[in-house]
N, C-alpha and C positions, 0 to 999 in steps of 0.2 A: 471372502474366501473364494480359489479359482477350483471351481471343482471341473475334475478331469471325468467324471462320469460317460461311459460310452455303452449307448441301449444295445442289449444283445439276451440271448434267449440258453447262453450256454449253461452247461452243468457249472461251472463257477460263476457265471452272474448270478444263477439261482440257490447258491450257499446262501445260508445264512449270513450277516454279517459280521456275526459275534465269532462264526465258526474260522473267517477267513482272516481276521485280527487274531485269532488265539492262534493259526496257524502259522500268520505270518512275525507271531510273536516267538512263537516255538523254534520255527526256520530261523531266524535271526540267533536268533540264542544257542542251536546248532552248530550254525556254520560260525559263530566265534570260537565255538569251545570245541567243535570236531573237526573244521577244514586247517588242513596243516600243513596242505604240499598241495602239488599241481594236479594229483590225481585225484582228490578229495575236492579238490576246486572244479575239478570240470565234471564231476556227478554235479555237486552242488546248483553250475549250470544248465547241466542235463535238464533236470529238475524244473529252470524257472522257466525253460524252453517249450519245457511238455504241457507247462500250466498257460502259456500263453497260445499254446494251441488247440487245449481244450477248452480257451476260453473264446475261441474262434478271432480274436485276435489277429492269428496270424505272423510269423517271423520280421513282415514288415513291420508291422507296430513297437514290436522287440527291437529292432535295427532304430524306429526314430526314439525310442528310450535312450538306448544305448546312446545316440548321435546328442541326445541333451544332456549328457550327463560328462563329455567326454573330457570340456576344459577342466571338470571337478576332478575325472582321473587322472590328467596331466598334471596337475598340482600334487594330488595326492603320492604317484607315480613319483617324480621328480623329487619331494621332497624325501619318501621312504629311502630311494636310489641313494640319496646323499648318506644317511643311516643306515640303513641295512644289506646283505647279501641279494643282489637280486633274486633269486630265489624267492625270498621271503618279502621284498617288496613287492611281489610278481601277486604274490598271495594275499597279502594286508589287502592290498589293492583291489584285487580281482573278490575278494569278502565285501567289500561295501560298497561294490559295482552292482552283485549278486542282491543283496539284499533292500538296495536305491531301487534296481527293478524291478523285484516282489514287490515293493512296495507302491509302485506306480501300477503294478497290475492289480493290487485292492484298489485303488483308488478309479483305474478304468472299469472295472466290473460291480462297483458297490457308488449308492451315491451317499453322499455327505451327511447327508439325514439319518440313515438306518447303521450308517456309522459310530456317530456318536448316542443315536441309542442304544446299542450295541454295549457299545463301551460304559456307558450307564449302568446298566445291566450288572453288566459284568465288575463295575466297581462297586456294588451294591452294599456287599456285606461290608465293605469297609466303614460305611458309615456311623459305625458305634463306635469307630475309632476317632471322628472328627474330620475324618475324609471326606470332601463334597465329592461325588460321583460326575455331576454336572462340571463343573471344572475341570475336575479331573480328564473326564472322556474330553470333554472339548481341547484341553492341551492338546491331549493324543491324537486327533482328527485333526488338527489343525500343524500336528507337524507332520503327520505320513501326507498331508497334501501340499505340506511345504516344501517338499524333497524336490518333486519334480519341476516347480516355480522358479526355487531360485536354480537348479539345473538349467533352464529355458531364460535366467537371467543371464549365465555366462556362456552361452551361445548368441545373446543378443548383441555381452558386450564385446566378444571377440572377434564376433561381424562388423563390430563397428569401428573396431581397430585394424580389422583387414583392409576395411574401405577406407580408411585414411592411408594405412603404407607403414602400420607400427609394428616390427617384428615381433611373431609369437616368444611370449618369456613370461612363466608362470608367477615374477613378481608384479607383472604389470598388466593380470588378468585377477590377483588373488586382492588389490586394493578395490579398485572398483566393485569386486564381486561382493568385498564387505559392503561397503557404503549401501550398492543397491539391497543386501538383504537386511543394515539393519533398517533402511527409507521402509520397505516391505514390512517389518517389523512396526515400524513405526506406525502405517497407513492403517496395519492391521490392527492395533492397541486401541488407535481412533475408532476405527468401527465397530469394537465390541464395547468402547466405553460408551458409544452414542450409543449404544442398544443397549446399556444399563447393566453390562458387563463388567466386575468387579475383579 
């Protein structure tokens, strides 16, 4: 697991980190069901802008988020454009930009650890249902830190079709981008089954 942990003393590194999973579960679930136009989209913004300055982070941090995530919203972008009113691709799009970066800011301000106890926790009472809590939380830790990975995959591999000379075209960023996330997938299956993960 690459954890994105970065030491800092702000009022949101020092949440809890059950508090900033339920928040950024809450946010997520919000900005599906309430952002619905351009104006509701740039509070939405507003929002992830002011948590990554209260998290002393800083706009630059925000800016290299943004810069890893950008060939996923070229794909995403291009494909809605083909479907939808721009308008509404502008928005699908501009939603899980929003929320990719919340979610890279739990994972800059929380580490890995306190995460998935967190998440333990919090999936507790499910267990008279036949629910493992431990799996469970570990899923969920293991995909809010997979967000920004395979993000930082397709700026790796679009650098490295810049440097040969192969024209940007989001069918020929979205094959590789698979193979590398399910190899990712793959390496990661191996490390939790060598550590006796089922």
């Amino acid at each position: 697991m690459i954890a994105l942990y970065r030491d800092g003393t702000s009022a949101v590194h020092r949440l809890p980190a059950g508090v900033k999973i339920a928040a950024l579960m809450v946010f997520a679930l919000a900005i599906s069901v309430g952002v619905s136009g351009l104006v509701t989209l740039a509070v939405a913004s507003a929002v992830v802008v002011l948590c990554y300055l209260l998290a002393g982070l800083g706009v630059a941090e925000l800016g290299r988020q943004l810069v890893a995530v950008r060939w996923i919203v070229l794909v995403m972008a291009v494909m809605q454009l083909l479907l939808l009113p721009v308008t509404d691709a502008l928005v699908n799009t501009g939603r899980v930009v929003v929320v990719v970066v919340l979610a890279a800011l739990v994972s800059l301000t929380t580490r890995t650890g306190d995460m998935l106890d967190a998440m333990e926790r919090m999936l507790g009472p499910l267990r008279r249902f036949g629910v493992n809590p431990a799996k469970v939380g570990l899923l969920l830790s293991l995909t809010i830190t997979t967000i920004p990975v395979i993000a930082g995959f397709a700026t790796s591999i679009r650098d490295a079709q810049r440097a040969r000379g192969v024209p940007p075209r989001p069918t020929r960023l979205a094959v590789p981008l698979l193979v590398a996330s399910l190899r990712h997938a793959d390496d990661l299956a191996d490390s939790l089954a060598a550590r006796g993960v089922e």
